[in-house]
C-alpha positions in Angstrom: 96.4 92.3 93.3 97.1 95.3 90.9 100.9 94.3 89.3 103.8 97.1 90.1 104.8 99.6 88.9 107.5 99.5 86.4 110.5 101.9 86.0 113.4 101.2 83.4 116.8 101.8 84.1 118.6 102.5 80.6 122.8 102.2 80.2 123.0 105.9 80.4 121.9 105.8 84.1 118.3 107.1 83.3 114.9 105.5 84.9 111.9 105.4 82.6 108.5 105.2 84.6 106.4 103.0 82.1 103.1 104.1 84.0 103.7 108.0 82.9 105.3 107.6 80.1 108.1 109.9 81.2 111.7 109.9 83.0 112.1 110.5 86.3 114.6 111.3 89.2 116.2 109.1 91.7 114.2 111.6 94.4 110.5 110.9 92.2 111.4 106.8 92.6 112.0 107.8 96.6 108.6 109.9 96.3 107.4 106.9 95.4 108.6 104.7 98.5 107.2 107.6 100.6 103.9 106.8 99.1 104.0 103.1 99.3 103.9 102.5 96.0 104.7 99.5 94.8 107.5 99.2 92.1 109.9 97.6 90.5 113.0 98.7 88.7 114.2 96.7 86.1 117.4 97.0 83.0 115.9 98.2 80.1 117.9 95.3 78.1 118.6 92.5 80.1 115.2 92.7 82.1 117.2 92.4 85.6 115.8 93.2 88.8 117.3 96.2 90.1 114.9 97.5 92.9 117.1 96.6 95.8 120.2 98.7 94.0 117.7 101.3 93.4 116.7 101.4 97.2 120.2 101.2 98.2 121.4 104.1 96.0 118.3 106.2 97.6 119.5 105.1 101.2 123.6 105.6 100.4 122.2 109.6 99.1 120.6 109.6 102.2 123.2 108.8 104.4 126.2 111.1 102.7 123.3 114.2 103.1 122.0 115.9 106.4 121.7 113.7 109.2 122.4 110.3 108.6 120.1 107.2 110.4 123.3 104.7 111.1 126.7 105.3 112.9 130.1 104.1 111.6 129.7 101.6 114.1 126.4 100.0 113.1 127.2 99.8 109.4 130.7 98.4 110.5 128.5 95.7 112.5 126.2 94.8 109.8 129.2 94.5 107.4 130.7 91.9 109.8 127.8 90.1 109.2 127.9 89.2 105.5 129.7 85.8 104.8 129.0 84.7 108.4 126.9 81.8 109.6 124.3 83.9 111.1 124.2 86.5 108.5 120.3 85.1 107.5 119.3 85.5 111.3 120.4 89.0 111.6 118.6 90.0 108.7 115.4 88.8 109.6 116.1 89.9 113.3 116.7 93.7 111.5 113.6 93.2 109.6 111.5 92.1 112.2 112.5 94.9 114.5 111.8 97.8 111.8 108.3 96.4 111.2 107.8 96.2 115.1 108.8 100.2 115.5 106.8 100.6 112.4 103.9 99.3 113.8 104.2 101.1 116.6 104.4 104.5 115.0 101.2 103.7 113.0 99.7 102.6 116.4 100.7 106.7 117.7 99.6 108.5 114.7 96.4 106.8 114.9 95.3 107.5 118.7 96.6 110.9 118.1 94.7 111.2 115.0 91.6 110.0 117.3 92.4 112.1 120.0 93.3 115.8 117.8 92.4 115.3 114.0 94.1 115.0 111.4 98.2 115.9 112.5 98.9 118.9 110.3 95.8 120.7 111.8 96.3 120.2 115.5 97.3 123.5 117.2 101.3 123.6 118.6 100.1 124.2 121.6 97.6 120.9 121.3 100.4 118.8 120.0 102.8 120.0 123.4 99.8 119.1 125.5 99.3 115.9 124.1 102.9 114.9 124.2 102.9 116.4 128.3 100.3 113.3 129.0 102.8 110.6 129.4 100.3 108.0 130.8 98.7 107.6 127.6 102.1 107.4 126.1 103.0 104.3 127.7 100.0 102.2 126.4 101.3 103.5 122.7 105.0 102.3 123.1 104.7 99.4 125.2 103.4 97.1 122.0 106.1 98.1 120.5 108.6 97.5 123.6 107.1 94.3 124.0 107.5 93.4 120.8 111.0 94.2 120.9 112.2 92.1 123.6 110.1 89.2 122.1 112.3 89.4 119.0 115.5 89.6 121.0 114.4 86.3 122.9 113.5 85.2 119.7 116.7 85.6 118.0 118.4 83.9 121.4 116.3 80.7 120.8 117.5 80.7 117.4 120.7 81.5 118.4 121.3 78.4 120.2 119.6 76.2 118.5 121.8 76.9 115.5 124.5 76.4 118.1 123.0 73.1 118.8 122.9 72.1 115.7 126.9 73.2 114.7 128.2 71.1 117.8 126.5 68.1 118.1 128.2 66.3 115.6 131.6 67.3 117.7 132.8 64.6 120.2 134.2 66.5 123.4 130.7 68.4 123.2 128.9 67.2 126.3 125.5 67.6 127.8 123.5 70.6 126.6 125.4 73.9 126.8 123.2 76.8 129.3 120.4 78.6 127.7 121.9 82.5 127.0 122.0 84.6 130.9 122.3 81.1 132.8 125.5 80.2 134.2 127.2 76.9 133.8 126.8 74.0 136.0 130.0 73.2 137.7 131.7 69.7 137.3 130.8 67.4 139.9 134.4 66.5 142.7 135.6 63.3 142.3 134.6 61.1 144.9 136.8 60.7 148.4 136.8 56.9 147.8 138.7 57.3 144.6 141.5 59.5 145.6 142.0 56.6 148.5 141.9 54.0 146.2 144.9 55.0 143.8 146.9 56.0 147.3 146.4 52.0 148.0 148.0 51.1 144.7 151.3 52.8 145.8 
């Protein structure tokens, strides 16, 4: 496996792509990313890996310009996250899920690749016919559907079984609590004989 690419980021902000030789833009390093090259972006004196500030940079430039991919209300959500118990599960639930639509896509572009050609060549009026035939449709988006509500029950079994494991050390935690969607089983009446026996005792 070829080793990656390595870009240097210098104190006065710039990145140095050690492969050309040359410095390059925050948009060449997201080129790059578009391309699935792999890299890694590293400070030029300490050696410290910097990729993920990198990749965030690109995604906070592309969220301030043109349309941007998350609502206030998403990022609010994931911010909620960080310092919580769960925060580990709902980053791999995240990740999971983006790989899952990704795989999907791939799965589209390539029957329509098999079904027209290569995309940029295929006629507008080609492309609008193959988008009118929804029962091929269907068979593309339904791995990925699937796929979806398999990592939602996923993340429920994981869910409670963390739960399981933060209460059972409690002692008024009884029994095993309901699997997520199934109600609770109500507590069982005490018994006739009972109530008669403490009337006795009067």
């Amino acid at each position: 496996m070829a080793s990656p690419r390595i870009i240097k980021k210098y104190p006065n902000r710039r990145l140095y792509d050690t492969e050309t030789s040359a410095y390059i833009t925050l948009a060449e390093v997201k080129a790059l990313v578009l391309q699935y090259q792999e890299f890694k972006v590293q400070d030029a004196k300490t050696g410290e890996d910097l990729t993920r500030a990198i990749l965030l940079q690109i995604i906070l430039e592309e969220e301030s310009g043109g349309v941007p991919m998350f609502s206030t209300e998403m990022l609010a959500n994931i911010i909620r996250y960080y310092g919580h118990a769960m925060q580990g599960l709902m980053g791999s639930y995240l990740e999971r899920s983006i790989l899952a639509f990704h795989e999907a896509q791939k799965r589209f572009q390539a029957q329509a690749q098999s079904l027209y050609g290569e995309l940029p060549k295929v006629p507008g009026e080609a492309w609008a016919q193959f988008m009118t035939q929804q029962q091929k449709i269907p068979n593309v988006m339904g791995g990925y559907l699937e796929k979806g509500a398999k990592a939602v029950i996923d993340m429920q079994d994981e869910l409670r079984s963390q739960a399981l494991k933060l209460f059972s050390g409690f002692p008024y935690t009884q029994g095993t609590p309901p699997a997520p969607g199934e109600e609770p089983k109500p507590k069982a009446a005490p018994k006739a004989g009972g109530a008669k026996r403490k009337r006795k005792g009067k």
